[in-house]
N, C-alpha and C positions, 0 to 999 in steps of 0.2 A: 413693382408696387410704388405706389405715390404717398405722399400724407398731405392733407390738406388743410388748413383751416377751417372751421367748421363756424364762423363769422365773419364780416365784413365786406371785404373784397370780392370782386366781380369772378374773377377767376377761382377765389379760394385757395391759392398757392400762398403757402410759406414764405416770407422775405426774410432776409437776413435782418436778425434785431429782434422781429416779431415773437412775444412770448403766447402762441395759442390758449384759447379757454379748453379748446376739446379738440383731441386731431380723429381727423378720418382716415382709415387706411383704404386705399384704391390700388386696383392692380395697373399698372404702370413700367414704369422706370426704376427700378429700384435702385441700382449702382448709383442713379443720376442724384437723387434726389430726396430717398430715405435719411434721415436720421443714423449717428451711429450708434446712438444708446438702443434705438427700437430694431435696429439691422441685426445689432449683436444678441438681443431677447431673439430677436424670430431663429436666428440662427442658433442660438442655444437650444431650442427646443425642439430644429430638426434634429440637430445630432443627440438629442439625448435617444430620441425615435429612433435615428441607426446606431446611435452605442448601445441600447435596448434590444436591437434586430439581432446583432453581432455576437452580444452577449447570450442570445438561446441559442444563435447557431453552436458560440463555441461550448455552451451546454451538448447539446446534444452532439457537435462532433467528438467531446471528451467520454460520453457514454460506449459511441458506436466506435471511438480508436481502441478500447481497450482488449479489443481482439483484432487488432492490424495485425500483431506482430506472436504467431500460436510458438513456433521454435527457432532455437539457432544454431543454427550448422558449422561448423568450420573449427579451426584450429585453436586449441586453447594459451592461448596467449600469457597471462597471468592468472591465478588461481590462490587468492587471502579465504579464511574462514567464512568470510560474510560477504566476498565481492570476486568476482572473475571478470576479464576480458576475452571476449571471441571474436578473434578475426574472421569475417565473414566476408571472402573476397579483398581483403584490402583494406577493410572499415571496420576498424573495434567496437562491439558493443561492451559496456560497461553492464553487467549484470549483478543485483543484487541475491545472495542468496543462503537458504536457513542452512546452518551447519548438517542438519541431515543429508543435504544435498554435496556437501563440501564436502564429507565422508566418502562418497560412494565417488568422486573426478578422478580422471585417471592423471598421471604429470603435464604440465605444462610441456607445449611442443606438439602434443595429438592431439588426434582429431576428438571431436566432442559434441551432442547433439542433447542439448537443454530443451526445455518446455519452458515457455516465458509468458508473462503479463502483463502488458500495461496498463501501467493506472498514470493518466494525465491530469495534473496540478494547474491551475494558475499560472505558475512559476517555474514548473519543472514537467521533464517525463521522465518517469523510472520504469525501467524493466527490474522484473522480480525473476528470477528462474528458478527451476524444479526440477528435481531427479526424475520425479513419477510422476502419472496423472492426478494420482489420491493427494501429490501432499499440495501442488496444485488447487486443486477443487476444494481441499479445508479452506488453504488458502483464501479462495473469494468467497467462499463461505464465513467465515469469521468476519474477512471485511465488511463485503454486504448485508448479513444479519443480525451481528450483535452489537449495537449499541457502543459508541467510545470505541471502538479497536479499528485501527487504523494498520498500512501497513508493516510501518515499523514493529505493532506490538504481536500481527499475528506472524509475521517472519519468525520475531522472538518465541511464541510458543510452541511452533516447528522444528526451532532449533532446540527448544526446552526437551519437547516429545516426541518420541516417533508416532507416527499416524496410527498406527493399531492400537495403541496405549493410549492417547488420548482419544480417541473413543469409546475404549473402553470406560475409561474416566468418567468422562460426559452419561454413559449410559448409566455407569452407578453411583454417578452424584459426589463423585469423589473431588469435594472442592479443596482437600487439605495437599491433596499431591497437585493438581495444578498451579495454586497457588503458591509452590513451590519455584515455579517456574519463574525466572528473571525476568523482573517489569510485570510482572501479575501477581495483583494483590488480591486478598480476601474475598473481596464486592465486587472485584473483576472476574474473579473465578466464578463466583453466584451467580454474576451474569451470564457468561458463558454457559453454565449448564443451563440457567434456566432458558434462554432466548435458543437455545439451539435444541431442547430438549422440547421447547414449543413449535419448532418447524414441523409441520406434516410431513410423515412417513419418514422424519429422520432419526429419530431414537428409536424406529425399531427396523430401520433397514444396518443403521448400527450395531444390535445387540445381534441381529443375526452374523455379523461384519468380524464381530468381537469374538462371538463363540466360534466362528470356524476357521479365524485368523489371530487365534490366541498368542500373546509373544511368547516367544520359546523362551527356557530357561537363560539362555546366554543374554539375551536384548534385553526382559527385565534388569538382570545382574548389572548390568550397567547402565540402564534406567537409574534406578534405587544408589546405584553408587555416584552417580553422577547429581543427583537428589541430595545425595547426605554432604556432598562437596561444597554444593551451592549455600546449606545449612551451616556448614564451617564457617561461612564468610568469604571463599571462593566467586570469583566472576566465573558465569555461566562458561564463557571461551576456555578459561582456563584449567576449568573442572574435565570438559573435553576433550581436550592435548592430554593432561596426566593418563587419564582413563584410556583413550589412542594410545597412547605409549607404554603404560604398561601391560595392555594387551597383547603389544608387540616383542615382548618379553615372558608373555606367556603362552602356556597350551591346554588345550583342552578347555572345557568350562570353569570358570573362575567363581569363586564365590563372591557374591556382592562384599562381604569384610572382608577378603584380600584383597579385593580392588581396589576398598576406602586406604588400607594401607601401604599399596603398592602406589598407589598416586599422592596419598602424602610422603612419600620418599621423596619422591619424585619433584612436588613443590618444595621441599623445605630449603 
């Protein structure tokens, strides 16, 4: 591209000094002969074009990654309440995951096969991982349908409930025990029932889900005692170790009030 002057001269070329009334852009020479105030606008306005292009590709390749990576295989490396590593071949992955899940890991050293998710950030990629399909699938259900819950807060309500329980929940509107649950509040619980109570065919492939996978006596027992810990002023992690531990001091079914008081021994 060229600029011209748009008066006087024969040729209509720019001279040094020359302040133009109106310039013409010509396609030309550009390196040669353009302007750098007009070089840098044109050039500004390609690249917003390809940071525009770039920015839906990395839209839609953060959509279509999020099922790159379905499980992980190999040896379990490290294993915290809310985080594991799995060496897979030689390469740690760093996996985040709901205490449900942390319940069920065998010791660190063995072998071990997760379900995992990811969800790509801006700024980050995180793998989620799961014991089961079901606690999975709330998983990106919570994500993807309810309003404000991201993954931090549905990992939390995993860890909060088991999958059958919160269902049940959901089905009977029970927002006073969700909202139980650490990092869910009142209006979060509301939402959740209401926005998942509004998905088709899901509150009543639930309610069927509910009645023929009712929780046994023992998984409430520690539901409700794990419930009434958090209600003490207990963190959600901390309510789970007691309850873990005094189980492992116990036999047979436990009454939800021996558990509240075997696990306050156990904190004090």
């Amino acid at each position: 591209m060229v600029v011209h002057e748009s008066r006087g001269h024969k040729d209509s070329s720019l001279r040094p000094g020359n302040r133009p009334g109106g310039l013409i852009v010509h396609e030309g020479r550009l390196d040669q002969e353009m302007p750098n105030v007009l070089r840098d606008r044109f050039f500004d306005r390609c690249e917003k074009k390809k940071t525009d292009r770039a920015f839906e590709f990395c839209r839609r390749s953060a959509t279509e990654s999020e099922v790159m990576i379905a499980f992980l295989e190999g040896v379990l490396e490290e294993a915290l309440p809310t985080q594991i590593v799995v060496n897979v071949h030689g390469v740690g992955y760093h996996v985040m995951i709901p205490l449900s899940s942390f319940d069920r890991l065998s010791t660190p050293g063995t072998r071990v096969k997760i379900l995992t998710h990811l969800v790509v950030r801006e700024d980050s990629h995180v793998l989620y991982g799961f014991g089961t399909s079901e606690e999975r699938d709330l998983f990106k259900l919570l994500m993807h349908h309810v309003s404000g819950v991201g993954p931090k807060l549905a990992l939390a309500i995993l860890s909060g409930m088991k999958v059958e329980i919160f269902k049940a929940a959901v089905v009977s509107a029970d927002i006073a025990a969700i909202s139980r649950i650490s990092g869910v509040g009142k209006k979060t619980a509301e939402r959740v029932v209401l926005e998942l109570k509004d998905r088709v065919g899901v509150a009543a492939e639930w309610e069927a889900a509910s009645a023929a996978n009712a929780p046994g006596e023992r998984d409430q027992n520690i539901h409700d005692a794990v419930l009434a810990l958090i209600s003490l002023g207990y963190k959600q992690l901390e309510a789970h170790k007691a309850i873990k531990r005094a189980l492992s001091d116990a036999t047979g079914t436990v009454p939800a009030e021996e558990l509240i008081r075997m696990a306050l021994k156990i904190l004090a």
